[in-house]
C-alpha positions as CSV (number, residue, x, y, z in Angstrom):
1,X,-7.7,-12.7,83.2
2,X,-10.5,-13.5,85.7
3,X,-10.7,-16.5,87.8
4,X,-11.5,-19.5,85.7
5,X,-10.9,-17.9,82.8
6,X,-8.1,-20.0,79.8
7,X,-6.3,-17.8,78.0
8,X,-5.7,-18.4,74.6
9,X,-3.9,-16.8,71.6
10,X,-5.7,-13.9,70.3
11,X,-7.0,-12.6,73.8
12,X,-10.6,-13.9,75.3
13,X,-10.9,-17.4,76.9
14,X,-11.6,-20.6,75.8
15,X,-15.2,-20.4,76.0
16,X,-15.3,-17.9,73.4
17,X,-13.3,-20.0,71.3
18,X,-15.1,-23.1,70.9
19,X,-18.6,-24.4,71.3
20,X,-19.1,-28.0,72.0
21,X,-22.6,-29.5,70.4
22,X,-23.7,-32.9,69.3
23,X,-23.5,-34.9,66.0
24,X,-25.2,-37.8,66.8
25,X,-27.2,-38.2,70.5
26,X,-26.6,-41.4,71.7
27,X,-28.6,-43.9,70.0
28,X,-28.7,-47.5,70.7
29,X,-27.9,-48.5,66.6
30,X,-29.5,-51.9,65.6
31,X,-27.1,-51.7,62.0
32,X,-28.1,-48.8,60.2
33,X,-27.2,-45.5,58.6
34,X,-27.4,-42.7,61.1
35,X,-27.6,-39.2,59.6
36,X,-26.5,-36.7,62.0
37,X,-27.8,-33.2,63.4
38,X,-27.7,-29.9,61.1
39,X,-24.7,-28.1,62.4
40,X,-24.1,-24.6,61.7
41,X,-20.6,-23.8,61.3
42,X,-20.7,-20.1,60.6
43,X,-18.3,-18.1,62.8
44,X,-16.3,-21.1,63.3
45,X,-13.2,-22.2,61.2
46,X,-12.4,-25.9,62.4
47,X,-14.3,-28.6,64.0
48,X,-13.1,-32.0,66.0
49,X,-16.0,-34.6,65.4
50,X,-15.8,-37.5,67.6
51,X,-17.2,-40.9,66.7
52,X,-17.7,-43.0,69.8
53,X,-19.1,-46.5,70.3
54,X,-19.9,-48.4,74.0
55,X,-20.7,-51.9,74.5
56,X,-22.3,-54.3,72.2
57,X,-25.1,-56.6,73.1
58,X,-27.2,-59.4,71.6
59,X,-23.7,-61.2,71.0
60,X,-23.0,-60.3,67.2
61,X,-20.4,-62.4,64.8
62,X,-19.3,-59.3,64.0
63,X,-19.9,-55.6,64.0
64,X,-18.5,-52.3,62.5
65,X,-19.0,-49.0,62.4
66,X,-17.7,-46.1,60.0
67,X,-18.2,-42.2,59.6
68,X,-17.4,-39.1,57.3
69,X,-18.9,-35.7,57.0
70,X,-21.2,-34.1,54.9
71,X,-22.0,-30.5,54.2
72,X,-24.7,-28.4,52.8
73,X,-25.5,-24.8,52.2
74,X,-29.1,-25.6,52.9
75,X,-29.0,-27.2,56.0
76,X,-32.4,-28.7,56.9
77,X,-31.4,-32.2,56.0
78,X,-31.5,-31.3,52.5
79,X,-28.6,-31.1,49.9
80,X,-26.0,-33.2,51.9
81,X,-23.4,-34.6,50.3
82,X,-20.0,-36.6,51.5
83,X,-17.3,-33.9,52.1
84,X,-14.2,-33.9,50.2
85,X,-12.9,-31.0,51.2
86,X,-11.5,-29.9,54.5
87,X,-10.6,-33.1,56.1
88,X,-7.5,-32.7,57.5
89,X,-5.6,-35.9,57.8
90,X,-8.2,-38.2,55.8
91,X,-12.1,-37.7,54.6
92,X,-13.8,-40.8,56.8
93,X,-12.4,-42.4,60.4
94,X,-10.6,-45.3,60.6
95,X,-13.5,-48.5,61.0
96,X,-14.6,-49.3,64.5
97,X,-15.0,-52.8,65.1
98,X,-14.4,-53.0,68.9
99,X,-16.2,-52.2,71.9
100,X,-15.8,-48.9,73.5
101,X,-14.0,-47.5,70.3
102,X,-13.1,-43.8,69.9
103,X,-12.2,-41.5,66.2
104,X,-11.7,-38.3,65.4
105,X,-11.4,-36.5,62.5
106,X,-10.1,-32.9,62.7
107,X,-12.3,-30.4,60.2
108,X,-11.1,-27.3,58.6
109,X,-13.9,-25.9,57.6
110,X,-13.0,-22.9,55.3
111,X,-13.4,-24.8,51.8
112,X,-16.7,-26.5,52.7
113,X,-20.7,-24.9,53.0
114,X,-22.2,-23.4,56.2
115,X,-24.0,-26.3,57.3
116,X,-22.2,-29.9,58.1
117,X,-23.1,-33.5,59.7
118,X,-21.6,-36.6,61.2
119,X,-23.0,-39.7,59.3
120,X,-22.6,-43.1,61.1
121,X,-23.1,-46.3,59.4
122,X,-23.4,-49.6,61.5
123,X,-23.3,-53.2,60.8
124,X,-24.0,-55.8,63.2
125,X,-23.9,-59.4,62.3
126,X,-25.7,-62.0,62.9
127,X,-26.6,-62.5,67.3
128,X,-29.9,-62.0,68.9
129,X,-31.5,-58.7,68.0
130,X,-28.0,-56.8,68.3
131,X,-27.4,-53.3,69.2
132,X,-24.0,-50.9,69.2
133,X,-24.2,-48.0,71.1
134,X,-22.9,-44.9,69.7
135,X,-22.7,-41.1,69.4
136,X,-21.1,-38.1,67.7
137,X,-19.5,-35.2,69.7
138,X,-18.7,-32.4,67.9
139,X,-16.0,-29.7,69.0
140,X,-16.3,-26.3,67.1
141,X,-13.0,-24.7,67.2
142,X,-11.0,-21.4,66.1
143,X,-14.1,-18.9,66.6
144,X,-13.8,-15.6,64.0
145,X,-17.3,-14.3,65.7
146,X,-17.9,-15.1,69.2
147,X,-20.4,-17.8,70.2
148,X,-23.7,-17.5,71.9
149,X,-23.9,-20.5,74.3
């Protein structure tokens, strides 16, 4: 194995094993529904999505913010629907309602269509003209075809 290089089970290195690609750019939410970027999951088996949220400001009673995944065979932003399958350990994360909060959910993507997406939903209450900071990082896992990066 070459300098740099991760081994991992199944021979190659970690770069041909996963592909890191975003969900959701970082958006400065003012309390919406946020649908995310068309990711193609062919050649990939699982995928980590990670819902993360920075600092509120306008000074909000309240605020939350919850995600799932959809999935498509189209892809193109058309046909989406919320995901039921493949979820592994629940089908949505648990609610956000701090600052600077951080969930996963773990994807198996076998039993679901090519195409999948982050949605983020966001509620801020109340304060002056209020936003949430937040973003989707998505981690495509357990490669069957090598990526291109």
């Amino acid at each position: 194995m070459g300098m740099g290089q991760v081994g991992v089970q199944g021979g190659g290195n970690l770069g041909e094993q996963l592909k890191v690609v975003d969900g959701i750019r970082p958006i400065a939410s003012t309390g919406a529904v946020h649908n995310g970027l068309d990711i193609d999951r062919r050649g990939f088996n699982v995928g980590l999505f990670e819902f993360a949220s920075g600092a509120v400001t306008g000074a909000p009673t309240a605020q939350t913010y919850d995600g799932k995944i959809q999935d498509s065979a189209a892809g193109g932003g058309a046909g989406y629907t919320d995901s039921t399958a493949g979820q592994i350990g629940g089908v949505a994360i648990t609610q956000i309602v701090a600052n600077n909060g951080k969930e996963t959910l773990m994807v198996d993507f076998r039993s679901m269509e090519r195409f999948v997406r982050p949605v983020a939903t966001t509620v801020l209450t109340a304060g002056t003209t209020p936003t949430w900071p937040i973003n989707v990082s998505v981690v495509l896992g357990a490669a069957y075809n090598t990526p291109t990066v």
